[in-house]
Backbone atoms as SQL, in Angstrom:
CREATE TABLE atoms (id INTEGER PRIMARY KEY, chain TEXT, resi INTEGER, resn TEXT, atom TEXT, x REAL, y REAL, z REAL);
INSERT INTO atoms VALUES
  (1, 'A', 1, 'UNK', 'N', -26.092, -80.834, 44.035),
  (2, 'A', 1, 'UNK', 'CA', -24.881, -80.308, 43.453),
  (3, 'A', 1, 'UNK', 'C', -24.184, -81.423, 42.683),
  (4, 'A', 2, 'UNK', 'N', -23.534, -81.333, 41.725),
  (5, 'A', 2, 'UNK', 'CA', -22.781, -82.071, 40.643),
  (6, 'A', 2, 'UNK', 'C', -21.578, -81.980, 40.648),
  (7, 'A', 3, 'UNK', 'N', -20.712, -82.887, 40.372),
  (8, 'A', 3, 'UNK', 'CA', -18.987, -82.605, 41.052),
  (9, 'A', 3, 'UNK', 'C', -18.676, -82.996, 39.599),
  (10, 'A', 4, 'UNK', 'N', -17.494, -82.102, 39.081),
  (11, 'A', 4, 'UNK', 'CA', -16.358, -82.446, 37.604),
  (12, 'A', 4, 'UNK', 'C', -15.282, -82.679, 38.439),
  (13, 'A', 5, 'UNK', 'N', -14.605, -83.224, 37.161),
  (14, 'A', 5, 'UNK', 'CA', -13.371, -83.354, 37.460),
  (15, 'A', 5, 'UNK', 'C', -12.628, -82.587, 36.281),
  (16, 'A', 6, 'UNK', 'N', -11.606, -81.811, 36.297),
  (17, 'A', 6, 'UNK', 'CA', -10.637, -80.447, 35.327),
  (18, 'A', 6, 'UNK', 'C', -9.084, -81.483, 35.383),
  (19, 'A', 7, 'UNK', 'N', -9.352, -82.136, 34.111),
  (20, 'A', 7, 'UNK', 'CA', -7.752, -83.056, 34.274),
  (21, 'A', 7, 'UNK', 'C', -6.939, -82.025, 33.271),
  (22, 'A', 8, 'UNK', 'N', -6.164, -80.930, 33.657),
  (23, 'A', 8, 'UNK', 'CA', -5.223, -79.920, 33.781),
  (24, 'A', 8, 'UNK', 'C', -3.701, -80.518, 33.631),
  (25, 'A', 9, 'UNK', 'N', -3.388, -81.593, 32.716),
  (26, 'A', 9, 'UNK', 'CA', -2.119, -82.761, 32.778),
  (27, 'A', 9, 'UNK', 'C', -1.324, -81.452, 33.014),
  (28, 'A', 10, 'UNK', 'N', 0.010, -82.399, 32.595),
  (29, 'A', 10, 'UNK', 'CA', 1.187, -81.869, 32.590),
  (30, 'A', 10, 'UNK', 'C', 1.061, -81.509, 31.085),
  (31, 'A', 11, 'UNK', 'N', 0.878, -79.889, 30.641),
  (32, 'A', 11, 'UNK', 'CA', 1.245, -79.305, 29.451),
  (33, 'A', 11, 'UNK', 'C', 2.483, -79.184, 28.247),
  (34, 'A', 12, 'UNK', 'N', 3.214, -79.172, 29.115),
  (35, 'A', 12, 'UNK', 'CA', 4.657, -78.937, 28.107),
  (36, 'A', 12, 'UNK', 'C', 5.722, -80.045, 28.543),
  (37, 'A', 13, 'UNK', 'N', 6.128, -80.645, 27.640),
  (38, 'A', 13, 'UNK', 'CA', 7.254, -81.300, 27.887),
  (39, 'A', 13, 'UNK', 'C', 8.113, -81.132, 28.988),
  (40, 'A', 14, 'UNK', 'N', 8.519, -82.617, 29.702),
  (41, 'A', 14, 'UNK', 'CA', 9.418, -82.315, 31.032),
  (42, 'A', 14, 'UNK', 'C', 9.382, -80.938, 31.957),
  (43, 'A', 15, 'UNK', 'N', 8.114, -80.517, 32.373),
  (44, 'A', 15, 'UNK', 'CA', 7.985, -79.225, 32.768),
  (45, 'A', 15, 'UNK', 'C', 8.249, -77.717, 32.203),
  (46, 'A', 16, 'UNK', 'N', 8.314, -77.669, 31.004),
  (47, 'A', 16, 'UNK', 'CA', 9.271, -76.675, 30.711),
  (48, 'A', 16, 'UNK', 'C', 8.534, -74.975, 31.531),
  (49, 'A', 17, 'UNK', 'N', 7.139, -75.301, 31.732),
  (50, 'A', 17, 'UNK', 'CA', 5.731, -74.033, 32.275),
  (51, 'A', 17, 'UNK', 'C', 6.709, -73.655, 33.421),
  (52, 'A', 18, 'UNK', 'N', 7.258, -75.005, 34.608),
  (53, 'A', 18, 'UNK', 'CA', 7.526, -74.669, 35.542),
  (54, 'A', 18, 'UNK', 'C', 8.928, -73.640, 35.797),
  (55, 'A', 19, 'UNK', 'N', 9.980, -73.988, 34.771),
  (56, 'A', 19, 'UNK', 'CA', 11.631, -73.880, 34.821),
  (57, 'A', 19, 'UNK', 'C', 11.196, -72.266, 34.177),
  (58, 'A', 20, 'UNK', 'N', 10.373, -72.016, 33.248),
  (59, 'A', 20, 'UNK', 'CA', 10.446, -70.351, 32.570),
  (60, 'A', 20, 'UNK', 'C', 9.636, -69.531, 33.394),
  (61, 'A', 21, 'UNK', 'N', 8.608, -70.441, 34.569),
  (62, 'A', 21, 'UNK', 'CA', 8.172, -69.376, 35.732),
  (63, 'A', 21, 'UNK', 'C', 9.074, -68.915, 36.490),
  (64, 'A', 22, 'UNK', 'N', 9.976, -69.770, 36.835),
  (65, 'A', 22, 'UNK', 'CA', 11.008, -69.526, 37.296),
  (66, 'A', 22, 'UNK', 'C', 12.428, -68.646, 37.133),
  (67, 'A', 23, 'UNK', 'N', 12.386, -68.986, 36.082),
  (68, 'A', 23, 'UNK', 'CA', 13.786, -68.649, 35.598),
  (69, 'A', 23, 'UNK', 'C', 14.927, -67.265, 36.208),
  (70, 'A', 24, 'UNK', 'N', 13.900, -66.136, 36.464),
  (71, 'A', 24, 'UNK', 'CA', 14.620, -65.280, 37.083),
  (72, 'A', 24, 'UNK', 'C', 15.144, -65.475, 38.715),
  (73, 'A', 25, 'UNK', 'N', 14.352, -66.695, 39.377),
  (74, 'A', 25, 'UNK', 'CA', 14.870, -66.923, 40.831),
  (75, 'A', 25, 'UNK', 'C', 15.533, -68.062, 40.665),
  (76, 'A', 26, 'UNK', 'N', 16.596, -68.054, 41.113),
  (77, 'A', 26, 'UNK', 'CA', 17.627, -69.594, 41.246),
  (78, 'A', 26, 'UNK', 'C', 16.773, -70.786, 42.004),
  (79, 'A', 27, 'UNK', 'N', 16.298, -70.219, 43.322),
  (80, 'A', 27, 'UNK', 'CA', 15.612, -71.134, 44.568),
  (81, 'A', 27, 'UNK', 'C', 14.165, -71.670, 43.799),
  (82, 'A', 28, 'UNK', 'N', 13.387, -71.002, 42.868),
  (83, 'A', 28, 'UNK', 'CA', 11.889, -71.241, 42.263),
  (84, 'A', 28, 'UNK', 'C', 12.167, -72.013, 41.313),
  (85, 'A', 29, 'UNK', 'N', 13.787, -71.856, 40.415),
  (86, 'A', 29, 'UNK', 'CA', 14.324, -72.858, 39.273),
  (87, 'A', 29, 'UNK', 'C', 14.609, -73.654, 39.859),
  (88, 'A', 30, 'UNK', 'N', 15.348, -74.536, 41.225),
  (89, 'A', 30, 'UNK', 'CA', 15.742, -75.358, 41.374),
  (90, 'A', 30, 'UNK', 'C', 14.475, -76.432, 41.957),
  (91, 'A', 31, 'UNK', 'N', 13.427, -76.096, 42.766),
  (92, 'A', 31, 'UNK', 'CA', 12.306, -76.486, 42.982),
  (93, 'A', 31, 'UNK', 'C', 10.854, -76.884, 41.932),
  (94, 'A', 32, 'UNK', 'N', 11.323, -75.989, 40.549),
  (95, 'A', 32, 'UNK', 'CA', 10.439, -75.865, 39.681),
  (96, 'A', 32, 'UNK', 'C', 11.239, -77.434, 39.143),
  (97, 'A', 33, 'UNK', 'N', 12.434, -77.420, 38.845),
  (98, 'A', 33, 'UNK', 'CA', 13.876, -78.567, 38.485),
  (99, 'A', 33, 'UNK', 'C', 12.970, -80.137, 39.206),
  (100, 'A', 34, 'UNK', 'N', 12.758, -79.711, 40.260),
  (101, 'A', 34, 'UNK', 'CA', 12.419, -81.027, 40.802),
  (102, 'A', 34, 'UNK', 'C', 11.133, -81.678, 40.380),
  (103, 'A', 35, 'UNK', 'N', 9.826, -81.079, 39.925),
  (104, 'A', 35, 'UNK', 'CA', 9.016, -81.117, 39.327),
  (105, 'A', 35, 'UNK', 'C', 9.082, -81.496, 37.906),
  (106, 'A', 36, 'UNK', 'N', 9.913, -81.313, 36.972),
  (107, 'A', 36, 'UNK', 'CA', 10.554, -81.160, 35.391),
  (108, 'A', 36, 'UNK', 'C', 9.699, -82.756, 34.878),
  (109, 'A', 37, 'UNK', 'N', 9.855, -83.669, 35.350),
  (110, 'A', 37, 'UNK', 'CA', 9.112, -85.029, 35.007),
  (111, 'A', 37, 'UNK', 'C', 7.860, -85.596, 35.727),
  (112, 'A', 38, 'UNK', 'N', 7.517, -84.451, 36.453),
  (113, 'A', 38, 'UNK', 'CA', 6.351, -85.089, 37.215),
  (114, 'A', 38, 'UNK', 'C', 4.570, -84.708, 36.477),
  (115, 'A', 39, 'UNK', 'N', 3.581, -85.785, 36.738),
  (116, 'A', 39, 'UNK', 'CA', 2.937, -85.802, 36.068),
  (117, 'A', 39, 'UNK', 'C', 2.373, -86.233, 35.320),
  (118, 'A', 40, 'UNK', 'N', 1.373, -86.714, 34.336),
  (119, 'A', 40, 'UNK', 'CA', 0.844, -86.858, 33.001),
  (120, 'A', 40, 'UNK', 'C', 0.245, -85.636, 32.302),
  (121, 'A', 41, 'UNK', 'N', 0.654, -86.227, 31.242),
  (122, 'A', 41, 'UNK', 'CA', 0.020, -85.201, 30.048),
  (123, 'A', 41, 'UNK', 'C', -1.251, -85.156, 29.863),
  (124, 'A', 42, 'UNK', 'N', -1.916, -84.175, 30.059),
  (125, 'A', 42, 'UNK', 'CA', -3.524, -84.065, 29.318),
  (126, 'A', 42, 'UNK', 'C', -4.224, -85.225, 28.894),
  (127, 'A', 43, 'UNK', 'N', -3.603, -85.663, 27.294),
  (128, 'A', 43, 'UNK', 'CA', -4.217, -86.505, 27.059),
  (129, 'A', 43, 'UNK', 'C', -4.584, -87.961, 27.554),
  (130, 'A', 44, 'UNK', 'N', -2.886, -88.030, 28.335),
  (131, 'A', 44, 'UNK', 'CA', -3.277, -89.668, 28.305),
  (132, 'A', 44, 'UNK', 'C', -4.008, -89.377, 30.384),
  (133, 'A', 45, 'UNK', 'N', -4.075, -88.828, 31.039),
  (134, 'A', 45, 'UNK', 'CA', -4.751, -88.454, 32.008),
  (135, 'A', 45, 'UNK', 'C', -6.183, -88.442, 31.612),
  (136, 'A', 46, 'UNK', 'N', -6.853, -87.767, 30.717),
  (137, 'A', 46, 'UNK', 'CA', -8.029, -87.539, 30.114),
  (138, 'A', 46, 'UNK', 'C', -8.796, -89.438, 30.347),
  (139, 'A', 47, 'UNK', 'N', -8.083, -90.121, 29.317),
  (140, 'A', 47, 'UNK', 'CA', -8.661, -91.284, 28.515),
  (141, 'A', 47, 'UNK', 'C', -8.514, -91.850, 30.156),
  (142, 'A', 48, 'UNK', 'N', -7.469, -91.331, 31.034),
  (143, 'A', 48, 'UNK', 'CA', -7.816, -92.858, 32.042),
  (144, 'A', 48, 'UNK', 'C', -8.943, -92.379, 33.294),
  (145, 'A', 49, 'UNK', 'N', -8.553, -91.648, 33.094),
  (146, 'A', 49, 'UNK', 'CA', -9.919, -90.992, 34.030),
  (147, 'A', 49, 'UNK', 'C', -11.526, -90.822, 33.928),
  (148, 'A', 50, 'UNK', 'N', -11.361, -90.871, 32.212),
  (149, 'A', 50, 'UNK', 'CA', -12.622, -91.396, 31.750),
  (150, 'A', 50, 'UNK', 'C', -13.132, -92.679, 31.621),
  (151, 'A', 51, 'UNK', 'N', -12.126, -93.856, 31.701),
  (152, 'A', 51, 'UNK', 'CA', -11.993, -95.134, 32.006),
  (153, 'A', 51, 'UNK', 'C', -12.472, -95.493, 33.156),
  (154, 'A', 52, 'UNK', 'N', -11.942, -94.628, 34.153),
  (155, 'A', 52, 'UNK', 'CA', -12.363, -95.214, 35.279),
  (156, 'A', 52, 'UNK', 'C', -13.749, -94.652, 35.921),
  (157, 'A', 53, 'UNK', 'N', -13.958, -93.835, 35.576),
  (158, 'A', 53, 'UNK', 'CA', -15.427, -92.930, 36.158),
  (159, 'A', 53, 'UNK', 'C', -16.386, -92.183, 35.303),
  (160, 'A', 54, 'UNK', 'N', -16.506, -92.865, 34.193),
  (161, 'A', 54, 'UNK', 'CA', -17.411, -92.884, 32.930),
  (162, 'A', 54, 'UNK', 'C', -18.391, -92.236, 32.851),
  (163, 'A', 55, 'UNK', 'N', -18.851, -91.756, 34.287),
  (164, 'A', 55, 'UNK', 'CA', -20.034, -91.076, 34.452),
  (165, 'A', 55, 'UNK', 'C', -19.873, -89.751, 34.660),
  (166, 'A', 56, 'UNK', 'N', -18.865, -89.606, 35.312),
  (167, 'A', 56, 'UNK', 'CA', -18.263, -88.056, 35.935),
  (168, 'A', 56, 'UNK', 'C', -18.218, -87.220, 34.996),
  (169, 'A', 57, 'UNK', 'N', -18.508, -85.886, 34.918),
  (170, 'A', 57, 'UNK', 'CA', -18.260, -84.690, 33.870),
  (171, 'A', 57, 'UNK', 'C', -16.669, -84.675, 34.011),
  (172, 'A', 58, 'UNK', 'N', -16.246, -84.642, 32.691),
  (173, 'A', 58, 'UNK', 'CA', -14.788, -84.068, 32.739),
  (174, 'A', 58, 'UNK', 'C', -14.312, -83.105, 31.990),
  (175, 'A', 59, 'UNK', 'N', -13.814, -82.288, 32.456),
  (176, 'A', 59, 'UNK', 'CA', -13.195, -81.392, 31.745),
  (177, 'A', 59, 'UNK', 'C', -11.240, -81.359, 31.735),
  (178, 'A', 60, 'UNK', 'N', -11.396, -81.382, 30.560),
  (179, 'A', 60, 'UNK', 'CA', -9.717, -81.204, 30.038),
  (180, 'A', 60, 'UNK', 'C', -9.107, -79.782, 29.607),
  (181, 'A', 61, 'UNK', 'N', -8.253, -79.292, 30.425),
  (182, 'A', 61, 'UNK', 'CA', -7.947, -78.037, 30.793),
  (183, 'A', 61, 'UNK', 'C', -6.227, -77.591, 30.061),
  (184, 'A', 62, 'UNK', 'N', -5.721, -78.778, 30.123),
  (185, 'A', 62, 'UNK', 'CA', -4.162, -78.582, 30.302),
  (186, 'A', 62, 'UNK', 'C', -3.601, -78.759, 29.004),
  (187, 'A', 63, 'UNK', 'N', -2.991, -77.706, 29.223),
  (188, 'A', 63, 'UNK', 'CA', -2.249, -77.581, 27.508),
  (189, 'A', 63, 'UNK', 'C', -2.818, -77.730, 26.163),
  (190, 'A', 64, 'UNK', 'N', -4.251, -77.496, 26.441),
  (191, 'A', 64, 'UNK', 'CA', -5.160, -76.640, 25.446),
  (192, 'A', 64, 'UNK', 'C', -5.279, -75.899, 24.571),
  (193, 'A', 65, 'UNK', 'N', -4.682, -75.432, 23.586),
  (194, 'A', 65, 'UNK', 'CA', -4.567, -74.212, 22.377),
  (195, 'A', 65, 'UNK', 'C', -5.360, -74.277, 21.562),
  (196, 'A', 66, 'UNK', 'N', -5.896, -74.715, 20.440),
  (197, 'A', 66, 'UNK', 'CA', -7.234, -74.872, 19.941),
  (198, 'A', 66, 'UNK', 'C', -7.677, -75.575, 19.281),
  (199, 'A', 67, 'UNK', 'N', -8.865, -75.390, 18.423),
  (200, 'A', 67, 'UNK', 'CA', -9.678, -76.183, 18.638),
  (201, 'A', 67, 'UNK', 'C', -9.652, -78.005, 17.841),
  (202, 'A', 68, 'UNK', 'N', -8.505, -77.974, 17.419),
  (203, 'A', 68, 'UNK', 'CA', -8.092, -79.041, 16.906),
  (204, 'A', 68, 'UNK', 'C', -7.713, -80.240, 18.423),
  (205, 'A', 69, 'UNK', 'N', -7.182, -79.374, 19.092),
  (206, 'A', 69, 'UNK', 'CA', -6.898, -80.120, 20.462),
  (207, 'A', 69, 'UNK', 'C', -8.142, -80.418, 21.421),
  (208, 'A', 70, 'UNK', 'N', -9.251, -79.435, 21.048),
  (209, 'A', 70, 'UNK', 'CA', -10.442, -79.512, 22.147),
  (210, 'A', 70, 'UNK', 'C', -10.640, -80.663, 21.591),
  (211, 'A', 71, 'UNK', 'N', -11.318, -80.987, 20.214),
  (212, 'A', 71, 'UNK', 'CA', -11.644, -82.131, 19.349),
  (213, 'A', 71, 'UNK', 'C', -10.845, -82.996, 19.745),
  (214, 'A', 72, 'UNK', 'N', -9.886, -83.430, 19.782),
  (215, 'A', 72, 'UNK', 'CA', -9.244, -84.809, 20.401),
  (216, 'A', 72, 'UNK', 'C', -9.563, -85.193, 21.497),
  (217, 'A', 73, 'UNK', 'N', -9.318, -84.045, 23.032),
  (218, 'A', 73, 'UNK', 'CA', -10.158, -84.064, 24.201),
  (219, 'A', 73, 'UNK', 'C', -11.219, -84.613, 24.199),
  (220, 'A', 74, 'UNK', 'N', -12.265, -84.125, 23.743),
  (221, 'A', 74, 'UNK', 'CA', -13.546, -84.450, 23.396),
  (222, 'A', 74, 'UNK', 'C', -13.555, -85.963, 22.744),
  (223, 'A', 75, 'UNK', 'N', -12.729, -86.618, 22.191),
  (224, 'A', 75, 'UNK', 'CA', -12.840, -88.107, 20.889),
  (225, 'A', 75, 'UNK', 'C', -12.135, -89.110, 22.247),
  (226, 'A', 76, 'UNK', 'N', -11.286, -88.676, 23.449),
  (227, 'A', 76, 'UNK', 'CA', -10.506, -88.689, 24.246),
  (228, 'A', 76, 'UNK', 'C', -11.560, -89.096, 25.634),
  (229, 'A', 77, 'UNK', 'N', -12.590, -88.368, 25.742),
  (230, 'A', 77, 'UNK', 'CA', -13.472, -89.002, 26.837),
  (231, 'A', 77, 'UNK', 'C', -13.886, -87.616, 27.485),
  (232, 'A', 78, 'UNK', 'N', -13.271, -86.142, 26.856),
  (233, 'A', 78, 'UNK', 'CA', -13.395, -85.485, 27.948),
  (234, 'A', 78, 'UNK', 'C', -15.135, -84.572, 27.472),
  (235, 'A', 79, 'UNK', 'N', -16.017, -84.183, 28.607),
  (236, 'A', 79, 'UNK', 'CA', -17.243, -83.285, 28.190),
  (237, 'A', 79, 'UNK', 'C', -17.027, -81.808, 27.870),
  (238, 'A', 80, 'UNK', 'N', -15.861, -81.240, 28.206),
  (239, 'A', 80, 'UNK', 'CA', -15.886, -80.029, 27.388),
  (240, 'A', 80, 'UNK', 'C', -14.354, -79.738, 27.947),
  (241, 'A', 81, 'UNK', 'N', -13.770, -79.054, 27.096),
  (242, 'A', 81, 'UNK', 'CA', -12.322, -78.403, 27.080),
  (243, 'A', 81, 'UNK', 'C', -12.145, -76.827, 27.339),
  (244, 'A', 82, 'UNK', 'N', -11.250, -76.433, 28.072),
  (245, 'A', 82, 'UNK', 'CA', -10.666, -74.966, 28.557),
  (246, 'A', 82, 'UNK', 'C', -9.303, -74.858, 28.099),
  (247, 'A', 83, 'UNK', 'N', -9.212, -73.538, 27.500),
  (248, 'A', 83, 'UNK', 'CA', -8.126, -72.955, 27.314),
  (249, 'A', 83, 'UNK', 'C', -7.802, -71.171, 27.402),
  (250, 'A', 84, 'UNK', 'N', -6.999, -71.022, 27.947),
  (251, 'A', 84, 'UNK', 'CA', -6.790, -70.097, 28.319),
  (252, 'A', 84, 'UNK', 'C', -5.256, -69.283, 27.452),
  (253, 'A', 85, 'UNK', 'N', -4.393, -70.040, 27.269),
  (254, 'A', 85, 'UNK', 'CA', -3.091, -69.303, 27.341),
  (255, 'A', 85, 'UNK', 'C', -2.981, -68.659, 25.622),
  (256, 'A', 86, 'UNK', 'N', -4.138, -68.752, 24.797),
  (257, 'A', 86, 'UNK', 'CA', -3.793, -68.126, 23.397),
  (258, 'A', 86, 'UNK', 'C', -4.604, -67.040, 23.802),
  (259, 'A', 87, 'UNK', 'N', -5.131, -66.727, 24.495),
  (260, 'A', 87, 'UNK', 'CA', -6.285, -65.481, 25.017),
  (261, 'A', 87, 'UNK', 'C', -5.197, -64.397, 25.728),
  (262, 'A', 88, 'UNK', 'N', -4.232, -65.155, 26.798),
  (263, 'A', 88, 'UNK', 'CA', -3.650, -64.602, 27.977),
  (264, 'A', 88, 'UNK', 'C', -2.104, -63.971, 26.886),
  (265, 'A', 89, 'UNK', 'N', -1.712, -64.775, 25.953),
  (266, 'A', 89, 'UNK', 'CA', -0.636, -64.440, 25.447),
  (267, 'A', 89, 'UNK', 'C', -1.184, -62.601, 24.695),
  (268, 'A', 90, 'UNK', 'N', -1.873, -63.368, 23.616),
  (269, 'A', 90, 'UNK', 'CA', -2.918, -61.849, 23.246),
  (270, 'A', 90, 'UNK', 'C', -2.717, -60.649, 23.922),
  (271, 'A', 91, 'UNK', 'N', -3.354, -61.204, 24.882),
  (272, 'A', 91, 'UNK', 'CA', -3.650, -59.988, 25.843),
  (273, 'A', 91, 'UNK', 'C', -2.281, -59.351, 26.475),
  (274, 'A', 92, 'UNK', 'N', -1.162, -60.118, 26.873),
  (275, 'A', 92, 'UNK', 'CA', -0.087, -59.463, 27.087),
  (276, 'A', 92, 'UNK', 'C', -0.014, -58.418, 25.925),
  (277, 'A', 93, 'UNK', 'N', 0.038, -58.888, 24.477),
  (278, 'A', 93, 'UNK', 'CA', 0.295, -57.900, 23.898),
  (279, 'A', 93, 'UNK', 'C', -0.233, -56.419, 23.661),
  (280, 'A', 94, 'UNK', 'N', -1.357, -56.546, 23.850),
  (281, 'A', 94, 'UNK', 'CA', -2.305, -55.428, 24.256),
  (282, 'A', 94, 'UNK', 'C', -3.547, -55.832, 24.431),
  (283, 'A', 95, 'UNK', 'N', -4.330, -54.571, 24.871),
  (284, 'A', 95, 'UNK', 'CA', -6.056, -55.098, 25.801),
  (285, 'A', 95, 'UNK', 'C', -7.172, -55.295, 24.267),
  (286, 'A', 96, 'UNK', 'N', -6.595, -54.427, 22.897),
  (287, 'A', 96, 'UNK', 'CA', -7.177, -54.563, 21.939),
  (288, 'A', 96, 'UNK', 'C', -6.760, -56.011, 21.410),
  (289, 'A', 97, 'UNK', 'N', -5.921, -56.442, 21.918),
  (290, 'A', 97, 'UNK', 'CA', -5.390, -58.351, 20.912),
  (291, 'A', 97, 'UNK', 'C', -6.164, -59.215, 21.988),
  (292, 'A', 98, 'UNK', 'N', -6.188, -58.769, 23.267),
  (293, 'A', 98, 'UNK', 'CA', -6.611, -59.764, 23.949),
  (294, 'A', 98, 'UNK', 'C', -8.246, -60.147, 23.758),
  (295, 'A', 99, 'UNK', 'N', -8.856, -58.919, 23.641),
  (296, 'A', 99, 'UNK', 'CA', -10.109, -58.718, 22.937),
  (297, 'A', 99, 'UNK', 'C', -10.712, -59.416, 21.833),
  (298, 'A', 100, 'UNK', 'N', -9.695, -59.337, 20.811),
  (299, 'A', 100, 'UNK', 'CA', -9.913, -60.480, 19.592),
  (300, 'A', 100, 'UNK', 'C', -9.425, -61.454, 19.082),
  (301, 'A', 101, 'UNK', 'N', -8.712, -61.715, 20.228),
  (302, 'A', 101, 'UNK', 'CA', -8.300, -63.319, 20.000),
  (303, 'A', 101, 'UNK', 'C', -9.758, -64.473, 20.184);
């Protein structure tokens, strides 16, 4: 068996993913609040992790949109990139957008 590693950084500035999951519960905003700076970002997580374990498959997951960003990932150290949230937005809008995104 073969082990990756999915470096999933911190996506959006000062948490912002966590405070708008939240937003409708006071107790999930104030806990999401405490989180707001915690973390690294994608990229610079990517380059040090590939620094240190050069051999390991990595995949870069976090705050992903396309393919201009996979390409940096990839120039960055990482073996292949995931993204999900231009698929998931789509698809909120309907099952035919999510389809052809």
């Amino acid at each position: 068996m073969s082990a990756a590693i999915d470096v999933a950084g911190a996506a959006a500035p000062r948490g912002r993913w966590s405070r708008d999951a939240a937003a409708d519960d006071a107790s999930r905003e104030r806990v999401a609040e405490a989180f707001a700076d915690w973390g690294y970002a994608t990229p610079r997580a990517t380059a040090a992790i590939r620094e240190a374990l050069p051999q390991v498959p990595l995949v870069a997951s976090g705050g992903i949109r396309d393919g201009v960003q996979i390409a940096k990932a990839i120039a960055l150290g990482a073996d292949l990139a995931g993204l999900a949230l231009p698929f998931l937005r789509a698809a909120e809008e309907s099952e035919a957008a999510g389809r052809d995104a």
